[in-house]
C-alpha positions, -999 to +999 in steps of 0.1 A: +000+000+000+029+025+009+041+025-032+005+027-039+004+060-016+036+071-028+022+070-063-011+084-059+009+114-046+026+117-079-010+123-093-010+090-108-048+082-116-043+048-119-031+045-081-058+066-067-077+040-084-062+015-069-068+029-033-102+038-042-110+001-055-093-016-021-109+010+001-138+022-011-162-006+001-143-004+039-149+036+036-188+034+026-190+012+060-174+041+083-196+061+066-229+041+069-219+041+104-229+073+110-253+083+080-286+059+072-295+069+039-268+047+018-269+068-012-261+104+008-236+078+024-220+069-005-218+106-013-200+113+016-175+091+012-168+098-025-167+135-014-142+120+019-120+105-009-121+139-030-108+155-002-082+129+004-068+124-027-062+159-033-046+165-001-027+131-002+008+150-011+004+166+023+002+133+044+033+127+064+044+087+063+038+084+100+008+062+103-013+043+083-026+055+054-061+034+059-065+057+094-055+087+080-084+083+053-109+069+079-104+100+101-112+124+068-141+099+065-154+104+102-147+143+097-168+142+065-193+126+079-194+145+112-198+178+088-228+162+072-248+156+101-239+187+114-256+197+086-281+174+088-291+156+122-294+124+107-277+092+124-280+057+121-252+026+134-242-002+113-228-024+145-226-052+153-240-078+181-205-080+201-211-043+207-236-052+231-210-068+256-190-032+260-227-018+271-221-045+299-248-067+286-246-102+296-230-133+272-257-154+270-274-128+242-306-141+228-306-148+194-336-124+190-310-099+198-299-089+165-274-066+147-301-052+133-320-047+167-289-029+179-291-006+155-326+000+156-314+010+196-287+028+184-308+051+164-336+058+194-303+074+208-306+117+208-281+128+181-257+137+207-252+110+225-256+086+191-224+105+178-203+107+208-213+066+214-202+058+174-166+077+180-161+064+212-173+028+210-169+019+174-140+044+163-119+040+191-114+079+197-106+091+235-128+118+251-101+148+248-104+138+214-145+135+209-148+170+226-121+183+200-141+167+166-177+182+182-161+213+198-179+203+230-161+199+265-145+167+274-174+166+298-201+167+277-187+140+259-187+118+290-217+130+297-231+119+264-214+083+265-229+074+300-267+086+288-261+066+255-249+034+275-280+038+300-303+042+274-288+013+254-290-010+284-327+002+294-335-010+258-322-040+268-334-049+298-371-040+283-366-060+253-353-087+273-387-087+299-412-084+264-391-120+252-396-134+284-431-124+291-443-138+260 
């Protein structure tokens, strides 16, 4: 991937390409992460790449190129729901065990149904939940993306992961009562 990189920075169109086609499919997932329409998705992450591709002579070798475009990604996307205020998740079930939700996970517990949680979430807490939980970002660093205190952010995480376990713990009592 680094001669790939190297290349693409030399304005060769047939290694932006080349990223594009490896990428591009892992890219429109960070971004469905976030945005539920998969069409205005997909437009955010051809726009992410845009972005990316032109600015690629100024990335520094440092890192991985794969997390320096998923961080344009996340930015892109956080712009368009700033925009916006739409959200949606694309997780999956294991998710559920960082919420400190039990192992033994019903099957009627789907990724799907996780989602559908995900998405009763307020926007805020739905945002700072995706970064924190799914992307891996620290609070210093939520509060930095969403220009909100590192506080806030905390705040936003521990509502989300109540809210997320009340879901639970109701869906769990309607399975059992029926």
């Amino acid at each position: 991937m680094d001669a790939l990189v190297l290349e693409a920075q030399q304005n060769k169109r047939t290694a932006q390409a080349e990223i594009f086609e490896r990428l591009g499919g892992k890219m429109l997932g960070v971004c469905r992460n976030y945005i539920k329409d998969w069409q205005q998705a997909e437009e955010v992450m051809l726009d992410g790449f845009f972005k990316a591709l032109t600015k690629i002579d100024q990335l520094k070798h440092e890192g991985a190129f794969e997390g320096w475009l998923r961080q344009i990604m996340i930015r892109e996307c956080l712009s368009w729901l700033r925009r916006s205020k739409e959200l949606t998740a694309d997780l999956n079930i294991e998710t559920l065990y960082t919420l400190g939700i039990p192992a033994e996970v019903e099957s009627v517990w789907t990724e799907q149904t996780l989602a559908q949680w995900i998405d009763e979430l307020t926007p805020g807490c739905k945002v700072v939940f995706l970064l924190y939980e799914v992307e891996g970002y620290k609070h210093h660093e939520i509060a930095d993306l969403l220009q909100i205190s590192e506080g806030a952010s905390k705040s936003q995480l521990s509502k989300a992961r109540r809210a997320l376990q009340t879901l639970y713990r109701e869906s769990k009592q309607e399975n059992y009562a029926t």
